[in-house]
C-alpha positions as CSV (number, residue, x, y, z in Angstrom):
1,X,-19.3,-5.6,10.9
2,X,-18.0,-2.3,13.0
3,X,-15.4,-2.5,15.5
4,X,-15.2,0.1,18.1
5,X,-11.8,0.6,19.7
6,X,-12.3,2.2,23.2
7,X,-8.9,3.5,23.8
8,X,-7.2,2.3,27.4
9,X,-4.5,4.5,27.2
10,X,-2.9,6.7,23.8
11,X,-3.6,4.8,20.7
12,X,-1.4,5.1,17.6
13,X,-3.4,6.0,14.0
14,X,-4.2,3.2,12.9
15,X,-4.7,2.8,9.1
16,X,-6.2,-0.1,7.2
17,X,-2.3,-1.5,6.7
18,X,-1.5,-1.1,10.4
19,X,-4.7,-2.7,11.8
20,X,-4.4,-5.4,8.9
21,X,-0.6,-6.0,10.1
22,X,-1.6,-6.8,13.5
23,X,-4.7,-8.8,12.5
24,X,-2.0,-10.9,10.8
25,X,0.9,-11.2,13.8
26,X,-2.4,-12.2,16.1
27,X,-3.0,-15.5,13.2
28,X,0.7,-16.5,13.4
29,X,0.4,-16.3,17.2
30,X,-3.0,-18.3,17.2
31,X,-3.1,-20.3,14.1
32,X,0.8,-20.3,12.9
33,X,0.4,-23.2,11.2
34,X,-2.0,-21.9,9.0
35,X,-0.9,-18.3,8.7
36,X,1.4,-18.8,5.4
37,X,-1.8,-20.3,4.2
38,X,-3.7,-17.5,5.2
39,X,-1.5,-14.7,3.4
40,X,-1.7,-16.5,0.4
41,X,-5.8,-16.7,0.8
42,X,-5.6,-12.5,0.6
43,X,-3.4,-12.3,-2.5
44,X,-5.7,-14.7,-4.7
45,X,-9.2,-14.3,-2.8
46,X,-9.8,-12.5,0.2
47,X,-11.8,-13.6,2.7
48,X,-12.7,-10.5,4.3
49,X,-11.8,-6.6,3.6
50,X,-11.1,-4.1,6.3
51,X,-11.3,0.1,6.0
52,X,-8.9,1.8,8.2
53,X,-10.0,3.4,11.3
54,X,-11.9,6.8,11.9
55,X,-12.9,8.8,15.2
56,X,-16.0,8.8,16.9
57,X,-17.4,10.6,20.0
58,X,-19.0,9.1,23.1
59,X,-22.2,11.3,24.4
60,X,-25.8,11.4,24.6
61,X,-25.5,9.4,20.8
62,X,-22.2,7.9,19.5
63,X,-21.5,10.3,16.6
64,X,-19.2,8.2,13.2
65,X,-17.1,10.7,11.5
66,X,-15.6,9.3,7.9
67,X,-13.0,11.0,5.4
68,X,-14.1,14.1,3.6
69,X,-14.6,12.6,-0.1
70,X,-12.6,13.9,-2.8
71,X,-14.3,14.9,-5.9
72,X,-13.6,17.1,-8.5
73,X,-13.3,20.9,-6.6
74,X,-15.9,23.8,-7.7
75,X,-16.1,27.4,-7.2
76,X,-16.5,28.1,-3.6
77,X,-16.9,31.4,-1.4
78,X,-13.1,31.9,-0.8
79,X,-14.0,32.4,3.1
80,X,-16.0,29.6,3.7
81,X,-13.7,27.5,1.8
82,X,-10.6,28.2,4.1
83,X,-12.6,27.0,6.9
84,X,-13.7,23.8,4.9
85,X,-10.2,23.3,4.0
86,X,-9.2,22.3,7.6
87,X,-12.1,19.2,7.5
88,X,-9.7,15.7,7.3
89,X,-13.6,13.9,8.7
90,X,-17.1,14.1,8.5
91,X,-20.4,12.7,10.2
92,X,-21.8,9.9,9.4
93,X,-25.3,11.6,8.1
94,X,-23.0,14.1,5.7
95,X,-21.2,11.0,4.5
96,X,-23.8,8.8,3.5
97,X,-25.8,11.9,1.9
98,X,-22.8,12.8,-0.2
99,X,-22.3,9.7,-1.1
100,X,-25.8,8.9,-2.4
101,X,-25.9,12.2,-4.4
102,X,-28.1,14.2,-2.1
103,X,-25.7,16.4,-1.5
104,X,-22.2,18.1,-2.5
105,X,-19.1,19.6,-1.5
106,X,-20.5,23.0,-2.5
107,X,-23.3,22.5,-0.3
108,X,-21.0,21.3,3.0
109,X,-19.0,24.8,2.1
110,X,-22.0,26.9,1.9
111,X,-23.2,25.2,5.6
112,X,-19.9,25.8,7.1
113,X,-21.0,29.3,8.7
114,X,-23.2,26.4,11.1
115,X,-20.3,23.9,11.6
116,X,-17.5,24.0,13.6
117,X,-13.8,22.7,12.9
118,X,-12.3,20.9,15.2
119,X,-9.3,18.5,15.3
120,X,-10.2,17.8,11.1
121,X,-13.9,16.9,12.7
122,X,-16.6,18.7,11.2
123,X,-18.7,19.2,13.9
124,X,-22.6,20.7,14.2
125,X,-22.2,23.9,15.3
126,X,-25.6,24.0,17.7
127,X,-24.6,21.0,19.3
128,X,-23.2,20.9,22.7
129,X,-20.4,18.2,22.0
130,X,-17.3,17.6,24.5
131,X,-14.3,15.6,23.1
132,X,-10.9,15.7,23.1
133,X,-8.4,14.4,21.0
134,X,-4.7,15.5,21.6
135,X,-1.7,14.8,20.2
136,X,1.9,15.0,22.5
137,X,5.3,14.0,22.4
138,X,7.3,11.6,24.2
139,X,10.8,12.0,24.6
140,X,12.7,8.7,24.6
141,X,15.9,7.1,23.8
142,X,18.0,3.9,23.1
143,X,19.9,2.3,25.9
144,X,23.3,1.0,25.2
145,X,23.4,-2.2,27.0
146,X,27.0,-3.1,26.2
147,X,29.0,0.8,26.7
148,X,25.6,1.2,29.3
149,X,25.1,4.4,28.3
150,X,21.8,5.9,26.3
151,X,22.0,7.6,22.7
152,X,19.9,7.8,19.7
153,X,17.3,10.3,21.6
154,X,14.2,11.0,19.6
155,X,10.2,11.8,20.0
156,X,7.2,9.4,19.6
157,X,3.8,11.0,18.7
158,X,0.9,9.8,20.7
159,X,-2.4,10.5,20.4
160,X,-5.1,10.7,23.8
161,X,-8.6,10.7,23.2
162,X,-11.0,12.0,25.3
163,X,-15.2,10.9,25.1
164,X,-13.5,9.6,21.8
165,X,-12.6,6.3,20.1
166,X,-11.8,4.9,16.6
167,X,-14.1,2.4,15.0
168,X,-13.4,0.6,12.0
169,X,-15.9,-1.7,9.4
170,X,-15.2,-5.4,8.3
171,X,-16.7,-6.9,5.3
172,X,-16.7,-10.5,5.1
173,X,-16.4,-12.8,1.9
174,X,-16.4,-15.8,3.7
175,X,-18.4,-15.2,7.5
176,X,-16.3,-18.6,8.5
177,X,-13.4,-16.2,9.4
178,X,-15.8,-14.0,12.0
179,X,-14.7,-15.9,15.0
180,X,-10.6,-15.7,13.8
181,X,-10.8,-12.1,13.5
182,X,-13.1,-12.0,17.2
183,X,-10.1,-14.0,18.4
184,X,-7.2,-11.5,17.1
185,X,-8.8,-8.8,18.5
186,X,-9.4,-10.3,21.9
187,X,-6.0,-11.1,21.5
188,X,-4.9,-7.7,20.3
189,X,-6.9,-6.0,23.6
190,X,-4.3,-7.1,25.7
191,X,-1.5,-6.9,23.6
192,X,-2.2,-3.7,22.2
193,X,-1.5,-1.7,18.8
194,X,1.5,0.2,17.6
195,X,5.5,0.3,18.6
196,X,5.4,0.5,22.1
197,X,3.2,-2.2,23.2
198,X,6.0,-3.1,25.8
199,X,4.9,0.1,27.9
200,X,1.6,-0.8,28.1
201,X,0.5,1.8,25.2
202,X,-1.9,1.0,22.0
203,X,-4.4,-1.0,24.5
204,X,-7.9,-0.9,23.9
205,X,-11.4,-2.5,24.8
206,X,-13.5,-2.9,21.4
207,X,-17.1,-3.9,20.9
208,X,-18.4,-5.6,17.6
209,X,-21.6,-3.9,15.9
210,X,-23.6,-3.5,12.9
211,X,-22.2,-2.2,9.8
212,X,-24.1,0.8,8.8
213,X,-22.8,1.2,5.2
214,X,-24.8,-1.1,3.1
215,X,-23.6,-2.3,-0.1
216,X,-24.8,-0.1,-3.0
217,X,-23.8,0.1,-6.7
218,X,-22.9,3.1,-8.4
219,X,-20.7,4.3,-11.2
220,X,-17.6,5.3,-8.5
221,X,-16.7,4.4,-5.7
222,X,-14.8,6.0,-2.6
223,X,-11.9,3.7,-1.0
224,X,-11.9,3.8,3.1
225,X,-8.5,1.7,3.2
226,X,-5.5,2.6,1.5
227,X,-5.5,1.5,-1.8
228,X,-3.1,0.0,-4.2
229,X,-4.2,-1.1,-7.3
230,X,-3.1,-3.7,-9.1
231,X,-1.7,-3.1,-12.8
232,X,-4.7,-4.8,-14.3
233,X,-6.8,-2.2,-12.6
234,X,-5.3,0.7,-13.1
235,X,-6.1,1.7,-16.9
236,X,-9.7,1.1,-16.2
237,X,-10.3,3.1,-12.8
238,X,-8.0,6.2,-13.4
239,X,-9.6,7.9,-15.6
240,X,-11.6,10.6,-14.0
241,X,-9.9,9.5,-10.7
242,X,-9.5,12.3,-7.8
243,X,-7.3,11.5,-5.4
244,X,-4.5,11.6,-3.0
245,X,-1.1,9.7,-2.5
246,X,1.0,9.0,0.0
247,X,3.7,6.4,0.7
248,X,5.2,3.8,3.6
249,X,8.6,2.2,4.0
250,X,8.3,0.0,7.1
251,X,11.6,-1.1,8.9
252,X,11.5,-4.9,10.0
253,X,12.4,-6.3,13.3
254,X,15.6,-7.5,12.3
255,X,16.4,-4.0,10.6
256,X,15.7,-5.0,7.2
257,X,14.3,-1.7,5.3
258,X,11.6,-2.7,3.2
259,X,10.7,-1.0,-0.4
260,X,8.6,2.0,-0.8
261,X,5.3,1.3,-1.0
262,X,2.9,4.0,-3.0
263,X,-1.2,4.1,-2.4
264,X,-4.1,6.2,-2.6
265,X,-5.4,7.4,0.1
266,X,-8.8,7.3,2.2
267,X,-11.6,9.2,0.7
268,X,-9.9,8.9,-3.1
269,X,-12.8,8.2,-5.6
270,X,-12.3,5.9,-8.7
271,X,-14.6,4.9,-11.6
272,X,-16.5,1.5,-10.8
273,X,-15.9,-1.2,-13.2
274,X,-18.3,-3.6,-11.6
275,X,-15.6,-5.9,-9.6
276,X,-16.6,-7.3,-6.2
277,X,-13.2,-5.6,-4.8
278,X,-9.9,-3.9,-5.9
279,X,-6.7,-3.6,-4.7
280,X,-3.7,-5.9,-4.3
281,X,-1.5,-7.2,-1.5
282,X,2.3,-6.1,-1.8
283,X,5.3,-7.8,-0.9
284,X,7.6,-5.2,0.8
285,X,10.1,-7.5,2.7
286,X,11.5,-11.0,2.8
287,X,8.4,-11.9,5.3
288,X,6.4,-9.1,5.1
289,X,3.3,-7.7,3.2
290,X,1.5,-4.4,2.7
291,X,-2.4,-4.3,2.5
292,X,-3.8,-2.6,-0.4
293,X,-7.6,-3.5,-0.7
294,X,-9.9,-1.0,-1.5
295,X,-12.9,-0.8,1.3
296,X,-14.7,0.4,-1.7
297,X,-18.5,2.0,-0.8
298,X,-20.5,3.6,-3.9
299,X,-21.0,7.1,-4.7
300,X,-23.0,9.4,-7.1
301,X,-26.2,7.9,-6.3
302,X,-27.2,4.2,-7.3
């Protein structure tokens, strides 16, 4: 399954965590007496896996962009390479050509002289494409209720798109929890994503269509969610490994400052031992939970 999120006003970035976050608050709103039950369901056997969420552009044909893979780097034309370095996404043809072995990085960085860079989008440079997708500041600041006075000014990052949206994939394990997750986003429309909610930010229309990544097999795979192993995993899929880390240390909303959480990031490629799905959901808090599955998809051919 593909969601497309049609942005109704400036939408956070939403990564697999964040989207998998509020997929879970919509459960405890609409099922809470099953929602305990549900969480544990992910940490033994998921019913279904969910990437994190990528740009696409609305025009003539709805153009997919996808993280740039990592792989182990070459020898490149130093020029052409500086201009590569500035691609975070790339089209959905590249992607899936890459992936199956048709293609390289070296070959994307010889090509770059007909591509343009935009926003980390690598875009077809003979194409007549018009999108926008900005990032701005809002300054804001925490009202005092009691001494009625404001302090604790600071700036939120929003992002507007323009002819653009974010779209992310669903693979189901068990297709009886289609209709829950059709629910939470219905729910989630309205509601909206990210912080601010309250001022009518993070809304967003959404439209469900056909995955376009098939399942293939193949001796690596890249991740399109954050990823965090777990230490069964890890000895076996390292090796050879190229990838990137980053880290999240959420705040509750009753202040409680949850642990550091560590994961690869989208686009990371791992050896494939031949497991359905990888990754491990985290404890982080006294009610709360990081997503780690991998939305693995195979690469190298296969």
């Amino acid at each position: 399954m593909l969601v497309y999120l049609k942005p109704g006003s400036s939408l956070p970035a939403l990564s697999s965590d964040t989207i998998f976050g509020a997929i879970l608050y919509s459960f405890s709103q609409l099922y809470p007496d099953e929602v305990d039950e549900i969480v544990d369901l992910f940490m033994e056997d998921p019913p279904f896996i969910i990437s994190s969420s990528f740009p696409y552009i609305e025009g003539d044909e709805r153009l997919r962009f996808y993280p740039r893979i990592i792989t182990e780097p070459g020898s490149y034309d130093p020029i052409l390479f500086k201009k590569y370095r500035g691609v975070s996404y790339i089209p959905e043809e590249i992607f899936l050509e890459w992936a199956a072995g048709e293609i390289d990085e070296e070959t994307i960085v010889d090509s770059m002289e007909n591509h343009r860079v935009y926003g980390g989008l690598l875009v077809d440079g003979e194409k007549d494409i018009r999108f926008q997708e900005a990032e701005f500041e809002e300054l804001h600041n925490i009202v005092n209720r009691i001494e009625r006075r404001t302090e604790g000014i600071f700036h939120l990052r929003r992002v507007f798109y323009e002819n653009m949206g974010r779209f992310f994939l669903v693979r189901f394990r068990d297709a009886s929890f289609r209709p829950r997750l059709e629910s939470a986003l219905r729910f989630l429309s309205d509601r909206g994503f990210g912080p601010d909610i309250s001022t009518g930010k993070g809304t967003f229309s959404f439209r469900v269509d056909r995955n376009p990544l098939h399942d293939r097999t193949g001796e690596r795979f890249v991740t399109l969610s954050r990823f965090i192993p777990a230490p069964s995993e890890l000895e076996a899929i390292t090796p050879d490994a190229w990838f990137e880390v980053g880290s999240r240390r959420g705040r509750g909303p009753d202040g409680e400052i949850r642990r550091q959480v560590r994961f690869f990031r989208e686009g990371s490629t791992f050896t494939d031992t031949g497991k359905e799905y990888y990754g491990t959901l985290v404890r982080s808090g006294r009610s709360a939970v990081e997503y780690g599955l991998a939305y693995k998809f195979a690469v190298g051919g296969g």
